[in-house]
C-alpha positions as CSV (number, residue, x, y, z in Angstrom):
1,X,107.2,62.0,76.8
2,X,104.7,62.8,73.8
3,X,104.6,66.1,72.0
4,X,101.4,67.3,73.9
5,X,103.6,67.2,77.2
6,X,106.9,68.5,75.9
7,X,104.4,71.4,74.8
8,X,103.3,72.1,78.1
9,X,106.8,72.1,79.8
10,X,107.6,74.4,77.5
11,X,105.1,76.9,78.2
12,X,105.0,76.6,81.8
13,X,109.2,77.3,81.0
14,X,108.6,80.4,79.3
15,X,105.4,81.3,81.6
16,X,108.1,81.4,84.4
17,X,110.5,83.3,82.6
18,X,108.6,85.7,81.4
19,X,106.6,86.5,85.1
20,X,110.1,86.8,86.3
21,X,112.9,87.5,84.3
22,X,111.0,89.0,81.4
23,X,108.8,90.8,83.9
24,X,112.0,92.8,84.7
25,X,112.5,95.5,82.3
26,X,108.5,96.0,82.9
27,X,108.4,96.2,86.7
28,X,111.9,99.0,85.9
29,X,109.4,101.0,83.9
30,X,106.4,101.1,86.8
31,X,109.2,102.0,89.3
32,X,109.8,104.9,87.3
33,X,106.7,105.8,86.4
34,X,105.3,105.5,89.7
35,X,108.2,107.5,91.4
36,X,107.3,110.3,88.3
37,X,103.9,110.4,89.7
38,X,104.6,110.8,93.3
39,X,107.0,113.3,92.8
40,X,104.4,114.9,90.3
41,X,106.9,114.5,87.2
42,X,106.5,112.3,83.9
43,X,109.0,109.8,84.6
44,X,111.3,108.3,81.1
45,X,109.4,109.8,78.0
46,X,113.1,110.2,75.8
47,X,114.6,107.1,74.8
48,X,112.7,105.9,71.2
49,X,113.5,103.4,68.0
50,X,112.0,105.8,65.3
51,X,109.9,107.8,67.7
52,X,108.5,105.0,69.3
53,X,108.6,105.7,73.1
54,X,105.7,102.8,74.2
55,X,105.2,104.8,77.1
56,X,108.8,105.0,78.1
57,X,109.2,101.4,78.0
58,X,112.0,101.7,75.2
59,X,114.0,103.3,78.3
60,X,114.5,99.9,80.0
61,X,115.4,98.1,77.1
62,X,118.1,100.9,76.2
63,X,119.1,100.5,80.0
64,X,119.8,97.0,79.7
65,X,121.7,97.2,76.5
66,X,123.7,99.6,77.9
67,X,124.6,97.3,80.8
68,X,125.0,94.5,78.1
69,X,128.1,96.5,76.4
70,X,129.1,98.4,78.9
71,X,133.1,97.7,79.9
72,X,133.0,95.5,83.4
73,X,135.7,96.9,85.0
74,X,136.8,95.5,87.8
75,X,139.1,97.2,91.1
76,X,142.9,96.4,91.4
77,X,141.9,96.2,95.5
78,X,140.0,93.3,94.6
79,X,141.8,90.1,95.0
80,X,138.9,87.1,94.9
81,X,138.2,87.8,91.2
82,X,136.1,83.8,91.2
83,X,134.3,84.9,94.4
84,X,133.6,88.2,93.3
85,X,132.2,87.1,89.9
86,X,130.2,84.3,91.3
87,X,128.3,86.4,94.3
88,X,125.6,88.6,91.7
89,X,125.5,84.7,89.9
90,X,123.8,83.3,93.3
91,X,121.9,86.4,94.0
92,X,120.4,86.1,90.8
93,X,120.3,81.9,90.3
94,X,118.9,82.2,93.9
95,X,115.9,84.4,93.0
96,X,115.1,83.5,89.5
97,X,115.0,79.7,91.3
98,X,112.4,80.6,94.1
99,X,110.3,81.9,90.7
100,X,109.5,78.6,89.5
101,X,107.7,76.5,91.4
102,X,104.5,79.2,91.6
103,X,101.5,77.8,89.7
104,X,100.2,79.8,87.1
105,X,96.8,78.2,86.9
106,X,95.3,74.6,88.3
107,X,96.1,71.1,86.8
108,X,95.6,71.0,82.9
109,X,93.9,68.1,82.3
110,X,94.4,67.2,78.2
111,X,92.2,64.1,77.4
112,X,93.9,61.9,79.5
113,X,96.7,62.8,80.7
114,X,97.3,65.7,83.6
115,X,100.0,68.9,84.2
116,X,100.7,71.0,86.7
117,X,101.0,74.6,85.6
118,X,104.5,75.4,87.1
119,X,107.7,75.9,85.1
120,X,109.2,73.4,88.3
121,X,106.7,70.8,88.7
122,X,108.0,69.6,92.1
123,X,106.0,68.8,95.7
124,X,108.3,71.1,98.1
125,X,106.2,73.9,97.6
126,X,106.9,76.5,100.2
127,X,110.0,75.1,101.3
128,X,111.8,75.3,97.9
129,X,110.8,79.3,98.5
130,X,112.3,79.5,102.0
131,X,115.3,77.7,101.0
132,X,116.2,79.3,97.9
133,X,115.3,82.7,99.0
134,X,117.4,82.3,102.1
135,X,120.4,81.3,99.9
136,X,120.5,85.0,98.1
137,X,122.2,86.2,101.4
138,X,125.0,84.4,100.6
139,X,125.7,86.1,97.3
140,X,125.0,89.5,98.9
141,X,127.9,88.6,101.5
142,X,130.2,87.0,99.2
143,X,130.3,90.5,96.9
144,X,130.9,92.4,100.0
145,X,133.5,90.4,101.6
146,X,135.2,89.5,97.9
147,X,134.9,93.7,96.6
148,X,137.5,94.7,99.1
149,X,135.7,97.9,100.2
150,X,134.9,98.9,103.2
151,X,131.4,100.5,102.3
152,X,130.8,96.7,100.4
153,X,131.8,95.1,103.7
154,X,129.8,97.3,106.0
155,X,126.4,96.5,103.5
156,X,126.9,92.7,103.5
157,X,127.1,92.7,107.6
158,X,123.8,94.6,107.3
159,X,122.5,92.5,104.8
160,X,123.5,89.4,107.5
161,X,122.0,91.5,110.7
162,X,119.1,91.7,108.2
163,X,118.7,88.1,107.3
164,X,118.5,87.1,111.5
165,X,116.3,89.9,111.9
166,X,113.4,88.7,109.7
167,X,113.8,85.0,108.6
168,X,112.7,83.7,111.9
169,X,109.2,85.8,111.7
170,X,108.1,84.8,108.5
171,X,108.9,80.7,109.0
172,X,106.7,81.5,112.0
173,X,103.8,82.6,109.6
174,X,104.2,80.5,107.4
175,X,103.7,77.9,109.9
176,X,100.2,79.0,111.1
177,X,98.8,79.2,106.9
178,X,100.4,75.8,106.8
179,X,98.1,74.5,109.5
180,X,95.2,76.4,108.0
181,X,95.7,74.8,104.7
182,X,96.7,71.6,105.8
183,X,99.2,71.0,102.8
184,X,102.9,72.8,101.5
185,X,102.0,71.8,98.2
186,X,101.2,75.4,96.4
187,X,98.3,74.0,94.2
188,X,96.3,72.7,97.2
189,X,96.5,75.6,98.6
190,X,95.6,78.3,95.9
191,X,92.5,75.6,95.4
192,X,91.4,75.9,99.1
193,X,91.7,79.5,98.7
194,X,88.8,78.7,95.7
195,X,86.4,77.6,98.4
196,X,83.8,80.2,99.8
197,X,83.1,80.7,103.6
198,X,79.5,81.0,104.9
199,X,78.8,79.9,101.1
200,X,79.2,83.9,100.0
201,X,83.5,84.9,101.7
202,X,86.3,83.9,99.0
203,X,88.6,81.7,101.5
204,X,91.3,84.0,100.6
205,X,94.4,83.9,102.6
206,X,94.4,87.1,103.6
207,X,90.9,86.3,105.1
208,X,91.4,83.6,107.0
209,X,94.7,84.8,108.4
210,X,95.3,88.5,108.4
211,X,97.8,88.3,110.8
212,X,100.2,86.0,109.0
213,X,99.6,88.2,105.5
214,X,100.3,91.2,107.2
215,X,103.7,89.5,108.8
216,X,104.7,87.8,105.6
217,X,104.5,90.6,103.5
218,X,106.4,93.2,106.0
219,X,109.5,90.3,105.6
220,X,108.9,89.7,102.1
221,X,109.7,93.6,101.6
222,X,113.3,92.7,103.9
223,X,113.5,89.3,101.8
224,X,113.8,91.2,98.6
225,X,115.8,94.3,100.1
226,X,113.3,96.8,99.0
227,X,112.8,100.1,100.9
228,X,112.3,100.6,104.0
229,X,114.5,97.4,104.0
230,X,117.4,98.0,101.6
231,X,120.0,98.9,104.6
232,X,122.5,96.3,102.8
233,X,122.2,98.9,100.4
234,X,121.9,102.0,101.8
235,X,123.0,104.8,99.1
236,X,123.0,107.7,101.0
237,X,125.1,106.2,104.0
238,X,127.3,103.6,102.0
239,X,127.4,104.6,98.2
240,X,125.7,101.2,97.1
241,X,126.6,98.9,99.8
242,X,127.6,95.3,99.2
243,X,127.4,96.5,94.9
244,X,129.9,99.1,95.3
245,X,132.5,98.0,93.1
246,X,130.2,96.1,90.4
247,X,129.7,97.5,86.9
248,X,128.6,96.2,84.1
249,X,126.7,92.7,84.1
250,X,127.8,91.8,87.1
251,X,125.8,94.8,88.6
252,X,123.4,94.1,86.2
253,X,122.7,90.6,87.6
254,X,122.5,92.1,90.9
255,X,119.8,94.7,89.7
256,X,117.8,92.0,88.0
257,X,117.9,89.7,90.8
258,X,116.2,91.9,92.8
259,X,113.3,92.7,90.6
260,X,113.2,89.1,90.4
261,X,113.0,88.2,94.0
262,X,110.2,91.3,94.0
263,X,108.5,89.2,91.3
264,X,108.7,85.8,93.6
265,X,107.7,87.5,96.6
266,X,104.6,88.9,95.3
267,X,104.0,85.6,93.2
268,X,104.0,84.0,96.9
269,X,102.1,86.6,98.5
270,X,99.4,86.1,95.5
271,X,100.1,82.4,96.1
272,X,99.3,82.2,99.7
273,X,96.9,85.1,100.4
274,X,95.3,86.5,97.3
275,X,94.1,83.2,96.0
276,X,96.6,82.4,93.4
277,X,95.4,82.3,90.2
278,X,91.4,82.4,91.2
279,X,88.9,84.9,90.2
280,X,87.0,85.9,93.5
281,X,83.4,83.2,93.5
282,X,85.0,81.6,89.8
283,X,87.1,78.6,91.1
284,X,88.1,76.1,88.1
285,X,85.1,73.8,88.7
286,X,82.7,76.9,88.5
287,X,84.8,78.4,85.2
288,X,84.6,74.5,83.4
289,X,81.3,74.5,83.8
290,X,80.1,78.3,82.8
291,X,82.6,78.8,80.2
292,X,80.0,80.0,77.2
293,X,79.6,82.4,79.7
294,X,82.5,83.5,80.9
295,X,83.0,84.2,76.5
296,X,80.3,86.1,76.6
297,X,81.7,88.0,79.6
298,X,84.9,88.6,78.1
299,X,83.7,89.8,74.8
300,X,81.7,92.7,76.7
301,X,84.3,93.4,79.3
302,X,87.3,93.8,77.1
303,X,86.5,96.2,75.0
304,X,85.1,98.3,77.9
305,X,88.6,98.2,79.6
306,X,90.2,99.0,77.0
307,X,88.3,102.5,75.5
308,X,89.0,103.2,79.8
309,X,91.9,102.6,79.2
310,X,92.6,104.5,75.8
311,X,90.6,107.7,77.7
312,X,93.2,107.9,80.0
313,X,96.0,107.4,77.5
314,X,94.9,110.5,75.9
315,X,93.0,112.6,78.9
316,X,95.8,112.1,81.4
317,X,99.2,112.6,79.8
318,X,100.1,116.1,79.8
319,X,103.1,115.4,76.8
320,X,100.5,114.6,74.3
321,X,99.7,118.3,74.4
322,X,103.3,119.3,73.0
323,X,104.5,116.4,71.6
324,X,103.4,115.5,67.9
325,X,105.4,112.5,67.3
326,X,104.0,111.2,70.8
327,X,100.7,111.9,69.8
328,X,101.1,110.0,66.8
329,X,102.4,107.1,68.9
330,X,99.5,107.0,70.8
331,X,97.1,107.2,68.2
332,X,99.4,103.7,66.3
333,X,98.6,102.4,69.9
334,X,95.0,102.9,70.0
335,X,94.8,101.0,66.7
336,X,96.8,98.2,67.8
337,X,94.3,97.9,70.7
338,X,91.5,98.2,68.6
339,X,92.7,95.3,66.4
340,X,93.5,92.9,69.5
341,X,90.5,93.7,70.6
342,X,88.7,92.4,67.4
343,X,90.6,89.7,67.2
344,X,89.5,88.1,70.6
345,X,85.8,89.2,69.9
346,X,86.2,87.6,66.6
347,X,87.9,84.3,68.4
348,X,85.6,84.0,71.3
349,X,82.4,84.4,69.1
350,X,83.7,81.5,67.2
351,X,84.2,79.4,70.2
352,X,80.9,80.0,71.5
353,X,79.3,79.3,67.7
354,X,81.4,76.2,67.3
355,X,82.2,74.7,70.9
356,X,85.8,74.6,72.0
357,X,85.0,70.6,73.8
358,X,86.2,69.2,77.0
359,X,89.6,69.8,76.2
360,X,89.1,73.5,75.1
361,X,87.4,74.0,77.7
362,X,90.2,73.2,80.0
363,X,92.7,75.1,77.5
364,X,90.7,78.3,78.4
365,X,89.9,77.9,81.7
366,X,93.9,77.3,82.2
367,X,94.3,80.8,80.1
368,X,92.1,82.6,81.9
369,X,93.9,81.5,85.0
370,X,97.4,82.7,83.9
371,X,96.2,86.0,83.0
372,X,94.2,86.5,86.6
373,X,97.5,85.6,88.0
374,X,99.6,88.2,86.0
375,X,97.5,90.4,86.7
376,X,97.3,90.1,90.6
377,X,101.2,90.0,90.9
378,X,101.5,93.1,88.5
379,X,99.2,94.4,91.0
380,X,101.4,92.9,94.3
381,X,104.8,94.5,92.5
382,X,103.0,98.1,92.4
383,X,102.2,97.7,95.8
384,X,106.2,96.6,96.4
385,X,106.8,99.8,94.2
386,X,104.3,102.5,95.9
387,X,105.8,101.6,98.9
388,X,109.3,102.3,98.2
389,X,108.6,106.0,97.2
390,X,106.6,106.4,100.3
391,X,108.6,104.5,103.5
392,X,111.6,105.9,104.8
393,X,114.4,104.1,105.2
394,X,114.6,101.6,108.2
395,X,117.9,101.1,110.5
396,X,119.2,98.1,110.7
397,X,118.5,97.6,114.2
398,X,114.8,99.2,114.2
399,X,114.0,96.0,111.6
400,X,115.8,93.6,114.3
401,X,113.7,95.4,117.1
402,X,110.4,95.1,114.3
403,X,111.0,91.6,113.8
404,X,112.5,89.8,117.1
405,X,110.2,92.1,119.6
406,X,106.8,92.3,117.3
407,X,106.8,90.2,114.8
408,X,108.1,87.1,115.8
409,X,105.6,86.7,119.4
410,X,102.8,88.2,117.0
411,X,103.9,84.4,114.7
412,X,103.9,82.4,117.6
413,X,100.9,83.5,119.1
414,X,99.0,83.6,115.8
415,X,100.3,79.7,115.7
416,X,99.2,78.9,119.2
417,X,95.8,80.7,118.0
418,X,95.5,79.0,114.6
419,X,96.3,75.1,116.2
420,X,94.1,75.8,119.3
421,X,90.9,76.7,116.8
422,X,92.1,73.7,114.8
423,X,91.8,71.0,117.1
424,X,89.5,72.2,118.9
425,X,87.2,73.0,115.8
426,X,88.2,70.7,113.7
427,X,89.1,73.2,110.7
């Protein structure tokens, strides 16, 4: 293996851990921030190193540390001590596993030698998802049975009613989008997704089966136990359910594993339905070939989005009013923004003077890529989010009625649908 392909492992590594683990303390702050503005209130704005809030970002950090050396106390009730430490290690293993074979962007093709933009390069696709993600149950059971509790024990049994309740709907949709695409392989099917129906549609999963989308994403919300489908949690009926007894970093796995299961989820979602890592009419071939373009695009658009951007930062945060040391904070902000911005302006009027060549051409288009996919599942999780602080709660058997008496015959009839247009179309 030569340097130039140890260098793309590498980044396809950290791409993966930063969209899922490092995407955690993030995705914390927009569930905050979110839930402030629903409930019409500002959300963290206190925790700071040296009166640096960034927006109440510091807050997660602080909340992690805290978790970090926080003493992990442990029940004298509880007599599986292994078991009970290693169920938050599968819940967690389990999710941050499903994470990493997403693509980020299409094959890189460096002079002449080709990589697949995935921190898990591997050909099982959707079935390392369904596998993985169907193992986390396991670790939710294990900490409820191992805790000793009665309101742990009583949340695993709903996190297993909850696991029969939805699995068997979304392998059903799955099936029909795997006869659409033809393929399990992830790449092929974010690149038929970069096609164009009637020459002017995006081939968007989500276009050419609604039904599916619609299914997968309603389980995804039960595959990551996020509201209305946390009833294996359930804090106002069982304390915190199968977690009851964890402290420390064992809870602390727990918590993380879930925003990292959100993270997967949407990734897949994005994956499957929202054309992966393509722009809407800008698949790779039409990016490779306009690039000069696309720079000159870039230069025009980023700087626009960001004085939107700062205009709200200043316009729409009612603290800046009262609050000199924030004010200040924004202002450093703004400047750091400004110089980013110079910087790319700067960098991408030197590429277009100069020529980036086949190669950096590829480069880019592969960077462009992994931000238009960062973007979309930032966008997914604030969906994941919004609904949360709008759903109420489901009982556990309204989901078993929702997925064994609606969503499963919607599946199978979508697949009967989706095979019969198949043959007899030849689609």
């Amino acid at each position: 293996m030569n340097s130039i392909s140890v260098t793309v492992v590498i980044i396809n590594i950290i791409l993966a851990v930063l969209f899922s683990l490092g995407a955690a303390p993030i995705l914390v702050w927009i569930e905050r921030r979110v839930a402030g503005f629903i409930q019409d209130r500002m959300g963290p704005n206190r925790c700071h190193i040296k009166g640096i809030r960034l927006g109440g970002i510091i807050q997660s950090f602080a909340d992690m540390l805290k978790l970090v050396f926080k003493e992990d106390f442990e029940a004298n009730g509880i007599k599986q001590s292994f078991f009970f430490s290693l169920a938050p290690v599968i819940v967690f293993c389990s999710a941050f596993l499903t994470f990493m074979v997403m693509p980020f962007a299409d094959d890189l093709k460096i002079g002449e030698q080709v990589f697949r933009m995935q921190g898990l390069p591997i050909d099982l696709g959707v079935l390392w998802f369904l596998a993985f993600a169907g193992l986390s149950v396991y670790g939710i059971m294990l900490g409820g049975w191992a805790s000793n509790n009665k309101y742990s024990l009583l949340g695993s049994m709903r996190a297993g009613a909850q696991v029969i309740s939805y699995e068997a709907a979304m392998g059903l949709s799955l099936v029909s989008v795997l006869i659409t695409y033809g393929s399990i392989h992830l790449v092929d099917i974010v690149n038929f997704q970069g096609q164009l129906l009637f020459g002017f549609i995006p081939a968007w999963g989500i276009v050419v089966q609604p039904l599916a989308a619609l299914i997968f994403i309603i389980t995804a919300f039960a595959e990551a136990n996020r509201t209305p489908f946390d009833i294996a949690e359930g804090e106002s009926e069982l304390v915190g359910g199968f977690h009851t007894e964890y402290s420390a970093m064992r809870f602390g796995l727990f918590f993380v594993g879930e925003y990292v299961a959100m993270s997967a989820s949407s990734a897949l979602i994005v994956t499957l339905f929202l054309g992966g890592y393509h722009l809407p009419w800008l698949n790779t071939h039409f990016l490779q070939q306009n690039i000069s373009w696309v720079f000159v695009f870039l230069m025009i658009a980023i700087p626009c989005v960001s004085y939107i951007f700062s205009q709200w930062m200043f316009k729409n945060n009612r603290w800046l009013e009262v609050d000199n040391i924030r004010n200040r904070e924004s202002k450093l902000l703004f400047k750091i923004i400004v110089g980013i911005n110079v910087l790319i302006i700067v960098g991408l009027g030197l590429f277009l003077a100069f020529g980036i060549g086949e190669n950096g051409t590829n480069i880019a288009t592969a960077m462009i890529q992994v931000v238009t996919f960062a973007v979309k599942l930032m966008l997914m999780n604030f969906i994941f989010v919004w609904v949360r602080w709008t759903l109420p709660r489901f009982r556990y058997d309204q989901l078993q009625d929702l997925g064994w008496k609606i969503l499963m015959p919607l599946a199978i009839a979508n697949i009967v649908l989706t095979a019969t247009i198949v043959v007899v179309f030849g689609a």
